[in-house]
Biopython code that builds the backbone (N, CA, C, O; Angstrom):
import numpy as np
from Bio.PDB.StructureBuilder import StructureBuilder

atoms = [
    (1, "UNK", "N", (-5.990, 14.762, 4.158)),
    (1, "UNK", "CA", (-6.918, 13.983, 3.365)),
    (1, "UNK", "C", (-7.583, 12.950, 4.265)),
    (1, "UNK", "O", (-6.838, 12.328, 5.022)),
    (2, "UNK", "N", (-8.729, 12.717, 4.280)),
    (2, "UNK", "CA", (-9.651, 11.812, 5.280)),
    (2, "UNK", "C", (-9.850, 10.968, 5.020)),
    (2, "UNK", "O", (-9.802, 9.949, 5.708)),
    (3, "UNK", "N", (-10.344, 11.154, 3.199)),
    (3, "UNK", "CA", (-10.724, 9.988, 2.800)),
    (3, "UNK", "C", (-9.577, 8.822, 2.196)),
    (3, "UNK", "O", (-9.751, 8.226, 1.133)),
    (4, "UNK", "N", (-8.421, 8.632, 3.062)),
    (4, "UNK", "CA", (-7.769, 7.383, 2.928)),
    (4, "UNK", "C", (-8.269, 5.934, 2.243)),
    (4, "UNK", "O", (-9.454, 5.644, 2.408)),
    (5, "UNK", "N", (-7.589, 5.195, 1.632)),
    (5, "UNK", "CA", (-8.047, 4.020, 1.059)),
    (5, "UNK", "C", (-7.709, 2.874, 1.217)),
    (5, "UNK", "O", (-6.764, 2.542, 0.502)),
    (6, "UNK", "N", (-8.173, 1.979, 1.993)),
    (6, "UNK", "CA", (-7.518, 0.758, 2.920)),
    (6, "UNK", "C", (-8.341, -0.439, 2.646)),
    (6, "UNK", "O", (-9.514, -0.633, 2.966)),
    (7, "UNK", "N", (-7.333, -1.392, 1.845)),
    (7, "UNK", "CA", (-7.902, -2.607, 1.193)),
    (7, "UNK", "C", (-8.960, -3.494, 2.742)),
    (7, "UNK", "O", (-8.994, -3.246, 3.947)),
    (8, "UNK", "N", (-9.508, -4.306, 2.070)),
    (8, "UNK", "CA", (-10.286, -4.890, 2.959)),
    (8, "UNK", "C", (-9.720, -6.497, 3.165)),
    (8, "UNK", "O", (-8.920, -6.982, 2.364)),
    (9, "UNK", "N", (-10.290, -7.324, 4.453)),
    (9, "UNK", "CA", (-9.078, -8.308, 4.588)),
    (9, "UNK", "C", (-9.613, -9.403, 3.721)),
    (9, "UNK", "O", (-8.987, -10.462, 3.769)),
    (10, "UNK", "N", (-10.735, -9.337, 2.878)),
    (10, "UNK", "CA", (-11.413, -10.424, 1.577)),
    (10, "UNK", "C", (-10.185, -9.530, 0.803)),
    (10, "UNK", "O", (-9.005, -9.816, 1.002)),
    (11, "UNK", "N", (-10.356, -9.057, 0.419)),
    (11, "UNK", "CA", (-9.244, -8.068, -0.773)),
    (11, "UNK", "C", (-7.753, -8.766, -0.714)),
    (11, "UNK", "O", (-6.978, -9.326, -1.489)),
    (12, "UNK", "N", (-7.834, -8.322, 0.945)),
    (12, "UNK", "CA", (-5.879, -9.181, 0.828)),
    (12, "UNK", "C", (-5.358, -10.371, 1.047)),
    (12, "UNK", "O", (-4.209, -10.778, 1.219)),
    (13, "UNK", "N", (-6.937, -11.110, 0.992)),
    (13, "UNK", "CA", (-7.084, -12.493, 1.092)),
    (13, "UNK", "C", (-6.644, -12.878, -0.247)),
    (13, "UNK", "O", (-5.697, -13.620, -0.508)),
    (14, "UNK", "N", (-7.391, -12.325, -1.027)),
    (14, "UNK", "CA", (-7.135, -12.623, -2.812)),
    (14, "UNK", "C", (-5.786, -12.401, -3.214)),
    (14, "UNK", "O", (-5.248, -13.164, -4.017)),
    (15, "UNK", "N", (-5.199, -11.427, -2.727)),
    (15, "UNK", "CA", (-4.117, -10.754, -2.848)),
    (15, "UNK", "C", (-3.067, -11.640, -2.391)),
    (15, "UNK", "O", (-2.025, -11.522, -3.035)),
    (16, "UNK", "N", (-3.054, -12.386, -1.579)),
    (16, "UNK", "CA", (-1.809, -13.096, -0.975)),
    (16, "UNK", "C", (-1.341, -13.828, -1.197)),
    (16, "UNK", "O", (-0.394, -14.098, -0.458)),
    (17, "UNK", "N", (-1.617, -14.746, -2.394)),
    (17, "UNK", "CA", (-0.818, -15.570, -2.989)),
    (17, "UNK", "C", (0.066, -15.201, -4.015)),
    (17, "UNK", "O", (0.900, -15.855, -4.641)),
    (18, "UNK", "N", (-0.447, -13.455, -4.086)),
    (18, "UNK", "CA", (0.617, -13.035, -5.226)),
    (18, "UNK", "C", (1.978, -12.246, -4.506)),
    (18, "UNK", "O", (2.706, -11.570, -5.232)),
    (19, "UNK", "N", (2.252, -12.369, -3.127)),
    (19, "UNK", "CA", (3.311, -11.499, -2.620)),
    (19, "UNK", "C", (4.526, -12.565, -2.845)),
    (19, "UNK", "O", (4.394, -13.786, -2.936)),
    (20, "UNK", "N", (5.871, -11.740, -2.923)),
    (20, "UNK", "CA", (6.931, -12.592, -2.248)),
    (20, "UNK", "C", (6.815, -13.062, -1.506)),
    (20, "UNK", "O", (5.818, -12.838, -0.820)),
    (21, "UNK", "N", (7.939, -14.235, -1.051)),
    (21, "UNK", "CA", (8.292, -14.730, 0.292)),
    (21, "UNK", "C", (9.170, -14.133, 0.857)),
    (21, "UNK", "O", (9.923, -13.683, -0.006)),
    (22, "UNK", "N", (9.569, -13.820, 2.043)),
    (22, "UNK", "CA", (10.203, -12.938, 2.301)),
    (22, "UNK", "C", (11.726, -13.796, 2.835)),
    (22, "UNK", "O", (11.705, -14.674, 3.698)),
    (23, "UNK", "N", (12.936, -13.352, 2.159)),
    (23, "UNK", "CA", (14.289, -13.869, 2.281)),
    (23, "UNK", "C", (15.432, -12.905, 3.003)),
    (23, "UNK", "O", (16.451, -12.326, 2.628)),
    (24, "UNK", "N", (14.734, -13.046, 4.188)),
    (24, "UNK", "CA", (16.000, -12.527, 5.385)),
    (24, "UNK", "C", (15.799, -11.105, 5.968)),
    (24, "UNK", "O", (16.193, -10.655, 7.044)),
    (25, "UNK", "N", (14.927, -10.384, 4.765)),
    (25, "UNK", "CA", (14.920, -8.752, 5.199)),
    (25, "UNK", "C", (12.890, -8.780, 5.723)),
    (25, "UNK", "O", (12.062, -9.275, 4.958)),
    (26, "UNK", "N", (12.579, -8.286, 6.809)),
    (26, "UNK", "CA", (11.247, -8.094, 7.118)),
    (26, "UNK", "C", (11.005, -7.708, 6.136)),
    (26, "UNK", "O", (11.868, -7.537, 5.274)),
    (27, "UNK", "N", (9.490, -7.399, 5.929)),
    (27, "UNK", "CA", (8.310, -7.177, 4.663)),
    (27, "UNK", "C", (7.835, -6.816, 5.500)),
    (27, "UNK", "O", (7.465, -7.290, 6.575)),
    (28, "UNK", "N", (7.802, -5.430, 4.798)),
    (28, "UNK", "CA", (6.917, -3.979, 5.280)),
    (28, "UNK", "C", (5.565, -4.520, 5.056)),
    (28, "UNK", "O", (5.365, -5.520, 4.365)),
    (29, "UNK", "N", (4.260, -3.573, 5.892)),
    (29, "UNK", "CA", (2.923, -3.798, 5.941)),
    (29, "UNK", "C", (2.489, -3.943, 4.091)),
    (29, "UNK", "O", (2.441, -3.078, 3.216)),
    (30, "UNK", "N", (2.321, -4.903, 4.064)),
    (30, "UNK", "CA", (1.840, -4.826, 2.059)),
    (30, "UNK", "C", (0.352, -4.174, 2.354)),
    (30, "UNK", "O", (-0.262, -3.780, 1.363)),
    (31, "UNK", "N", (-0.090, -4.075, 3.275)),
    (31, "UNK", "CA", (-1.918, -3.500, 3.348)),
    (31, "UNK", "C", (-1.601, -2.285, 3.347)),
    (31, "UNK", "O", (-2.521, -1.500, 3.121)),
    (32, "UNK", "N", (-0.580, -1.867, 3.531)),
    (32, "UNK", "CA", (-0.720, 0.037, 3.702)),
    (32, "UNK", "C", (0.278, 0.153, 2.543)),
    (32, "UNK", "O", (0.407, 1.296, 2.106)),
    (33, "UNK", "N", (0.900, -0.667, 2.047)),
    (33, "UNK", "CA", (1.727, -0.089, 0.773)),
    (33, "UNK", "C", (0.829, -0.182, -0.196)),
    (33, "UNK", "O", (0.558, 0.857, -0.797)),
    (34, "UNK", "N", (0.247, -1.259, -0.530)),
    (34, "UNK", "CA", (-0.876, -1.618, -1.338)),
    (34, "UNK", "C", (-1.732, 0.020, -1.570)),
    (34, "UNK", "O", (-1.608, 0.886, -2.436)),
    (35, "UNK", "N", (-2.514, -0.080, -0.479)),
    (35, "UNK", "CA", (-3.523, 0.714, -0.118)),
    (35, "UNK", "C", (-3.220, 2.254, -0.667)),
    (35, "UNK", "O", (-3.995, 3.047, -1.201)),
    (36, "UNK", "N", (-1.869, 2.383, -0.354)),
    (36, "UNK", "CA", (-1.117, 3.623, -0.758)),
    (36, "UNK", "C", (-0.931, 3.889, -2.438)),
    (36, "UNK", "O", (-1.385, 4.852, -3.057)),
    (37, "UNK", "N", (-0.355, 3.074, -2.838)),
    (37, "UNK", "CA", (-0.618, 2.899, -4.731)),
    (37, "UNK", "C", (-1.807, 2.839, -5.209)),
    (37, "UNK", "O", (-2.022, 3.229, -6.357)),
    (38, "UNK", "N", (-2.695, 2.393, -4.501)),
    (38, "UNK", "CA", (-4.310, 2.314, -5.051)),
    (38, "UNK", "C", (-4.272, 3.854, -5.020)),
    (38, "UNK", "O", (-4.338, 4.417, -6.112)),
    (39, "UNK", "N", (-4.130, 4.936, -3.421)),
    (39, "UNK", "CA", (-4.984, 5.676, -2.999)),
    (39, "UNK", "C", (-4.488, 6.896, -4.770)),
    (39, "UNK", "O", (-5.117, 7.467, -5.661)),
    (40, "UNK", "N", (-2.834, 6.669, -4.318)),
    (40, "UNK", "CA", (-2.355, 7.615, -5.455)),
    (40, "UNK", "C", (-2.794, 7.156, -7.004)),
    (40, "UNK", "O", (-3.320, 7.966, -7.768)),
    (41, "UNK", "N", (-2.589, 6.113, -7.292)),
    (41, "UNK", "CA", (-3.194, 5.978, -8.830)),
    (41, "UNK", "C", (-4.673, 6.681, -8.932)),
    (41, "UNK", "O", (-4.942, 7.463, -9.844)),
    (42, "UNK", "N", (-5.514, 6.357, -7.999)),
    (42, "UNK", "CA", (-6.998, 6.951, -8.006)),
    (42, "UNK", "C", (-7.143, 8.360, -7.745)),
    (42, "UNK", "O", (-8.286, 8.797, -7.883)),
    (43, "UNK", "N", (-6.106, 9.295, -7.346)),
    (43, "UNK", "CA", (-6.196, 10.404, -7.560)),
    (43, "UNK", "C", (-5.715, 11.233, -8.089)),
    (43, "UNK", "O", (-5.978, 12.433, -8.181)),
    (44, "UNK", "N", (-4.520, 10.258, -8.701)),
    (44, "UNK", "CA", (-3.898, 11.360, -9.708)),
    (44, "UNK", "C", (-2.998, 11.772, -9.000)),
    (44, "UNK", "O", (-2.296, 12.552, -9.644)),
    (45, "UNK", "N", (-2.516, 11.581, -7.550)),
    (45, "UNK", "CA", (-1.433, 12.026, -7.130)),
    (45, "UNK", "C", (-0.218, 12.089, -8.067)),
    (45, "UNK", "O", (-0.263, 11.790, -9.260)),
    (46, "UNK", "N", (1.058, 12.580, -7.294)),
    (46, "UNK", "CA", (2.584, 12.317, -7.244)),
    (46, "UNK", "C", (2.867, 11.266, -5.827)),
    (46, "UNK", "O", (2.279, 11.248, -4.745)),
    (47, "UNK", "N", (3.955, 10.470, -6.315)),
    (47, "UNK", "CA", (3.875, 9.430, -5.190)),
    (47, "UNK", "C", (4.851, 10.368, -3.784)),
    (47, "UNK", "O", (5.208, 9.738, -2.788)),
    (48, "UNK", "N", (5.090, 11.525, -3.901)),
    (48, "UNK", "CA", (5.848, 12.295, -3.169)),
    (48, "UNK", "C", (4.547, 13.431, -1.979)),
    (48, "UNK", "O", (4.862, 14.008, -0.939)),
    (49, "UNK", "N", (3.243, 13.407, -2.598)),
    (49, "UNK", "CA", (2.107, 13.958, -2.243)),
    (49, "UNK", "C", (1.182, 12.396, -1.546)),
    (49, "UNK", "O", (0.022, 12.564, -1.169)),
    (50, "UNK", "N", (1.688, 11.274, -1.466)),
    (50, "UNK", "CA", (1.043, 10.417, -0.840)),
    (50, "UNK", "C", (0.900, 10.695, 1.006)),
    (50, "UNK", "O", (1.815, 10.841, 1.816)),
    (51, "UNK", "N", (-0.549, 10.693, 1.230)),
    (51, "UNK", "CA", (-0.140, 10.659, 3.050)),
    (51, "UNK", "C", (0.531, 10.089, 3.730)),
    (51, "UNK", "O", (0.826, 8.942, 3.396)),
    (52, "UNK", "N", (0.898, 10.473, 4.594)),
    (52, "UNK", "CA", (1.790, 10.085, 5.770)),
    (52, "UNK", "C", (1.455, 8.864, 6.199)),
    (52, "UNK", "O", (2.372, 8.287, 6.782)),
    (53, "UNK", "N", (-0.080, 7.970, 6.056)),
    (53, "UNK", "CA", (-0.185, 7.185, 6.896)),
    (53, "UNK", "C", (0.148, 6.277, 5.786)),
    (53, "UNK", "O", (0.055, 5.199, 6.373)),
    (54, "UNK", "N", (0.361, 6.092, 4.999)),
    (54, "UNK", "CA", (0.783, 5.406, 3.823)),
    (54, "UNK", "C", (2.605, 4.699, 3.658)),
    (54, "UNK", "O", (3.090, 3.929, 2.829)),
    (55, "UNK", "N", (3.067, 5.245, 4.593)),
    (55, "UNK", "CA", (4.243, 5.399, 5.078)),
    (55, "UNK", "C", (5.038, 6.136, 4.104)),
    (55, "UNK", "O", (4.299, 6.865, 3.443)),
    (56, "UNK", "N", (6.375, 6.233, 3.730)),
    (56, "UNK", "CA", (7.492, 6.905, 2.858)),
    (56, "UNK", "C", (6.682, 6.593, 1.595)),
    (56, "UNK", "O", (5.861, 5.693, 1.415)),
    (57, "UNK", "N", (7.158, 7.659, 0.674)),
    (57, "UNK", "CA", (6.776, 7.579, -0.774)),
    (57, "UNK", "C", (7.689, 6.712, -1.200)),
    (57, "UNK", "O", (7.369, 5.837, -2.005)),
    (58, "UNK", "N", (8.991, 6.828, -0.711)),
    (58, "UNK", "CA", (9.880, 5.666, -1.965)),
    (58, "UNK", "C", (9.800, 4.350, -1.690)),
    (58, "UNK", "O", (10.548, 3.556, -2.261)),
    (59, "UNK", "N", (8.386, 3.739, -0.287)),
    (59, "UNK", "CA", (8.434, 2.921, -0.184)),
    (59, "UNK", "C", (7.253, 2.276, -1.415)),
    (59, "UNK", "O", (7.389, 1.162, -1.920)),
    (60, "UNK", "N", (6.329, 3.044, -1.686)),
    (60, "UNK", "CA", (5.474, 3.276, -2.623)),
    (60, "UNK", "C", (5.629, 2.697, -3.586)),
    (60, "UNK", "O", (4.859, 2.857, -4.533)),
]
sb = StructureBuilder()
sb.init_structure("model")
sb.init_model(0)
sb.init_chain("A")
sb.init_seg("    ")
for serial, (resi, resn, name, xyz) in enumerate(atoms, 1):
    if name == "N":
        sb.init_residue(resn, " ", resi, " ")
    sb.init_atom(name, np.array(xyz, "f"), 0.0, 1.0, " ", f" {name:<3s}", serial, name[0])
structure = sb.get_structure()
């Protein structure tokens, strides 16, 4: 799939006051997890059919 869907950094500007803080364990990329739930809600995927660059589905 090519046409991937990758928030923009006004987008995750808005977006960033709504994340956790993060308590002891790293916090995965939220721009590619994000990006990844957008791409699948908008197509109707299964979160198991999400691309690879999206990272793991069960991170999804």
């Amino acid at each position: 799939m090519s046409d991937l869907f990758w928030l923009s950094d006004a987008q995750m500007a808005r977006l960033e006051p709504y994340f956790p803080k993060s308590h002891g364990k790293p916090r995965v990329d939220d721009r590619r997890v994000l990006s990844g739930i957008i791409f699948i809600n908008r197509n109707g995927l299964r979160w198991r059919d999400a691309p690879k660059e999206y990272g793991p589905h069960k991170t999804l």
